[in-house]
C-alpha positions in Angstrom: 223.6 99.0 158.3 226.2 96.7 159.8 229.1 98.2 161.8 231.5 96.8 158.8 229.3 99.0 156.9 229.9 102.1 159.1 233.8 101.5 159.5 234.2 101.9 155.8 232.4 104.6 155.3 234.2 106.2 158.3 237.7 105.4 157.0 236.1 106.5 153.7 235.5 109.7 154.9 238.6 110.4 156.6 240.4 109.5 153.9 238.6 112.3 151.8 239.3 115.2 154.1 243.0 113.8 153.8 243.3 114.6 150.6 241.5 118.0 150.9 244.1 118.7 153.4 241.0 119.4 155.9 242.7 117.6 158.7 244.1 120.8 160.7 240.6 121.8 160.9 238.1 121.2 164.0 235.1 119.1 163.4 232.8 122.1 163.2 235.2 123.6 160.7 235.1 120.8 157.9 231.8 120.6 158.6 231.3 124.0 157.4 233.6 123.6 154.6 231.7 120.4 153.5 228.5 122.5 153.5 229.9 126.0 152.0 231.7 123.9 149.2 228.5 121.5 148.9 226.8 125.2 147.9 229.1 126.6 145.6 229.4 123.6 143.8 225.6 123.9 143.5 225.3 127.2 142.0 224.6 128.8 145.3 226.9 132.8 144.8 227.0 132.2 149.2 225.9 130.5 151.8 224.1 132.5 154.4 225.2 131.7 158.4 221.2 130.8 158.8 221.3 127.9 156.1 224.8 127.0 157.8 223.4 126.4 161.3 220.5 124.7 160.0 222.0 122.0 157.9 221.9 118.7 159.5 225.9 118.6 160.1 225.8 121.5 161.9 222.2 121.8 163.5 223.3 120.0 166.7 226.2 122.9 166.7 225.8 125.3 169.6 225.3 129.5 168.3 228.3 130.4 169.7 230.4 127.1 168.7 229.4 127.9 164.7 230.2 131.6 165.1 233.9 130.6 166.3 234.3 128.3 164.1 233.4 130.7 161.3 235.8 133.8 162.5 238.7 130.9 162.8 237.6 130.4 158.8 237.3 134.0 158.0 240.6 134.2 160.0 242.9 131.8 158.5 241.5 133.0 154.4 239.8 129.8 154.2 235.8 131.4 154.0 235.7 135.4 152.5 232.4 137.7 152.3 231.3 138.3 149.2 232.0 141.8 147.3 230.0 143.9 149.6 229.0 142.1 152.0 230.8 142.0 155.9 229.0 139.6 157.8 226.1 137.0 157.7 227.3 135.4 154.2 230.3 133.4 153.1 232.3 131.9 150.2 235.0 129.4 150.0 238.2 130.4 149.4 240.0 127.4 148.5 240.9 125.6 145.6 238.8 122.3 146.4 235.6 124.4 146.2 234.8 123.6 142.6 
């Protein structure tokens, strides 16, 4: 891949989470909307914290780094538990998600 290559799909990106509105959000934190949305546009009811930490966005994430980024989420509305559940899954709770 040539670093042309790399730049566009950068500014590619970027532009993206632009129009998502995603770019008040940390790194980790898009990250884990990318991969919550990703799931819930597959089908997936939730997405459990253990398939969170072990996606390859998110595997280099430090424990404690992903579990503050997810209160921040819970936090500010953007991820919710799902009807009876009150930790260890999530949903999205945006519009974007599908």
């Amino acid at each position: 891949m040539s670093m042309r290559t790399l730049a566009n799909l950068l500014e590619m990106a970027a532009g993206l989470q632009a129009e998502l509105g995603l770019e008040a959000f940390s790194p980790v934190e898009r990250d884990i909307i990318a991969v919550v949305g990703k799931h819930m546009e597959n089908g997936d009811a939730h997405v459990r914290t253990e398939t969170l930490a072990s996606h390859p966005l998110l595997d280099p994430v430090p424990r404690a780094t992903l579990h503050r980024a997810l209160r921040s989420l819970l936090d500010r509305g953007v991820l919710t538990y799902p009807n009876g559940c009150k930790s260890g899954r999530y949903i999205l709770n945006i519009p974007e998600a599908g």
